[in-house]
N, C-alpha and C positions, 0 to 999 in steps of 0.2 A: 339438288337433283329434282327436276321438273314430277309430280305425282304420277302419271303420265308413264313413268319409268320405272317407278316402285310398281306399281298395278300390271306390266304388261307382263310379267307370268303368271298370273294368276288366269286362271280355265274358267273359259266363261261357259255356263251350262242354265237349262233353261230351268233353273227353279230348283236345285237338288235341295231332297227334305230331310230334316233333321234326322241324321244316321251318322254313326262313326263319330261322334262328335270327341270322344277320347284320342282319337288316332290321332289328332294336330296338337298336341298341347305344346307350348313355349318352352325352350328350355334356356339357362343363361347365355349358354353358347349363342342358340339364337340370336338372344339381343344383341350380344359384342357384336354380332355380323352386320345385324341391323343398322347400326347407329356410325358403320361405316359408310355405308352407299344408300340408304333411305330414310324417308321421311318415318316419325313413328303413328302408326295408324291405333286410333281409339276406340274401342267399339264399347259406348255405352248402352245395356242392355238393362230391360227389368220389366215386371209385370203391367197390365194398363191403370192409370191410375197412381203412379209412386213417384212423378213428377220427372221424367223424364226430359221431357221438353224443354219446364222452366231454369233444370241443371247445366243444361244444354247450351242453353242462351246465356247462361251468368257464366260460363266458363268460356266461350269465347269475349263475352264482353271484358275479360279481366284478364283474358292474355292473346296477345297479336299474334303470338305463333303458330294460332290452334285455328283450322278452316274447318267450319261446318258444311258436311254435304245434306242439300235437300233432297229427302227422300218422294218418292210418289204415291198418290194412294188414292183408291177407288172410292174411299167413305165421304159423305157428304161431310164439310165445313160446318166447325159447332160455333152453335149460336156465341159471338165475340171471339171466335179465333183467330188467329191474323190469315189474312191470304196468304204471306209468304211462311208460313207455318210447314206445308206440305206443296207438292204443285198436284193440284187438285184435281182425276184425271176419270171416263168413263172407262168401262172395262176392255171398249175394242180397242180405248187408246193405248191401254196398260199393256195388254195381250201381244200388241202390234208391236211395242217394244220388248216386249219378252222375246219374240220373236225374234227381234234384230238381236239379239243380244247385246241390248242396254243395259242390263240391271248387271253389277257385282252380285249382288243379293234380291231375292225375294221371296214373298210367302202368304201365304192368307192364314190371315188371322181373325177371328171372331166374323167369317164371313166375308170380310174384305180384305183387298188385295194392298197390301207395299210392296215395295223397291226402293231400293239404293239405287243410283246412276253411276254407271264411273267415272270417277271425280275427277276434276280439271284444279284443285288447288293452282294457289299461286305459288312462286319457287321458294324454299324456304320453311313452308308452312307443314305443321304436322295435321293427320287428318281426322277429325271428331265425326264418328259416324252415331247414330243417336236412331235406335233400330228395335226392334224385338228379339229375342234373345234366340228364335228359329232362326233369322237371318244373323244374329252373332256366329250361332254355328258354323252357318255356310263363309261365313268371313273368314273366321279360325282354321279351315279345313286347306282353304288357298291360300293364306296369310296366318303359318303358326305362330310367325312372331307376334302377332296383333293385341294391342293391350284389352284387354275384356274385363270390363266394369258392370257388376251387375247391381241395381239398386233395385232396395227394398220399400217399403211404407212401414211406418213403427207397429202394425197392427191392420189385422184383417178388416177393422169394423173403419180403422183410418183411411188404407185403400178403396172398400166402400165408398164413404163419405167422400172422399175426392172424386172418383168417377162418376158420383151423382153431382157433385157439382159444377161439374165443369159439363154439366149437362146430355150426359150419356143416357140412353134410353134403358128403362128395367130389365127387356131383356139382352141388353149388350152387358150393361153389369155382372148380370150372371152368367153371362157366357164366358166374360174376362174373370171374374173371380174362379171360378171352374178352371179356367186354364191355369190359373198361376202354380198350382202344385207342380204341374208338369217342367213349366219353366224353370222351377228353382232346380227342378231336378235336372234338369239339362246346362244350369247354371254350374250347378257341381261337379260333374262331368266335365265341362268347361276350364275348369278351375279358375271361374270368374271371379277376381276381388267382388267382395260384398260390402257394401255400402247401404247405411240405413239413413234414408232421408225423411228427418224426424224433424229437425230445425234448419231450413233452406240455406242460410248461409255457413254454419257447420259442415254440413254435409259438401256444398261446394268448395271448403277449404280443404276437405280431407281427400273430394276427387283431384285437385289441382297440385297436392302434393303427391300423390298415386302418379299423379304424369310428370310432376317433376325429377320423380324418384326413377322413372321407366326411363326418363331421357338422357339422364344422368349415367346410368348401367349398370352393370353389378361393380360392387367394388375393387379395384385394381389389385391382379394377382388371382383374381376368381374365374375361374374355366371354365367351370361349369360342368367337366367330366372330370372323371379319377384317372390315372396312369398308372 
């Protein structure tokens, strides 16, 4: 089924902020339903700094099934990031698309603004969105079935250390480290699998088995309510 079709109930609204995030949570039932008439959507979530990205890229690189959507974003390009990392945009441009209702999702974060687009996958394909965990919410809220992966960093001072080096200015750092209690707590809420990416390829094997397991369903004979 084209994505296209999975996505056209979902409410497009201009930016709704992380509230109710309980209210959509997954249930098995869901999935059974899911995995007859839709693609299964990914929403990998986590604090700035915990490698999101690089999870991102090794998990479609290691399975054809999986389409990454490129997100938008107002923040300036870090020194050796790739251009097709983000589509790199000012803020009339962002706004303008808020407006039209382009974005599935979006949010400012640390001062700057993302978006998700809604996605045009190819037929076939499940959809890896690779997001901040505000815009997980608003995913979850229109799509309860949606898998929610939150990844962590082994340690505060490791998350740090990442976001200084991948060249983040001192006070974005602290503005990201500042948020992240709030995230996990919306993470929980969520009831987002949690994933510690400590050793890059570890951690990659255990989100690709999390999707294998989601694609797969719940075990035959499982309802997912009581009678």
């Amino acid at each position: 089924m084209p994505i296209a079709v999975a996505f056209a109930g979902w409410e497009r609204s201009s930016g709704l902020r992380c509230s109710n995030a309980a209210a959509a949570r997954p249930t098995t039932r869901n999935r059974t339903l899911r995995r007859l008439n839709q693609p299964l959507i990914i929403v990998l979530s986590g604090p700035g700094g915990v490698g999101k990205g690089v999870l991102a890229s090794a998990l479609v690189a290691g399975d054809p099934q999986l389409w990454l959507s490129r997100s938008w974003t107002t923040r300036a390009r870090r020194p050796g990031e790739a251009e097709t990392a983000y589509v790199f945009v000012d803020e009339a441009a962002f706004n303008q698309r808020v407006a039209g209702g382009g974005f599935v999702e979006w949010a400012e974060i640390a001062g700057h603004l993302y978006g998700t687009p809604w996605p045009d996958a190819p037929e076939g394909s499940d959809v890896l969105l690779e997001i901040d965990v505000q815009g997980a919410v608003q995913v979850r809220n229109r799509h309860p079935d949606a898998l929610c992966i939150f990844v962590e960093a082994p340690s505060a001072a490791e998350q740090e250390s990442r976001l200084r080096g991948r060249g983040d200015s001192e006070v974005h750092i602290a503005e990201r480290l500042a948020l992240s209690a709030a995230e996990r707590s919306l993470a929980r809420e969520l009831d987002a699998v949690r994933v510690v990416n400590d050793k890059l390829d570890e951690a990659v094997a255990e989100i690709a088995s999390i999707i294998e397991d989601a694609r797969r369903g719940p075990p035959e004979g499982d309802g997912g309510e009581g009678g």
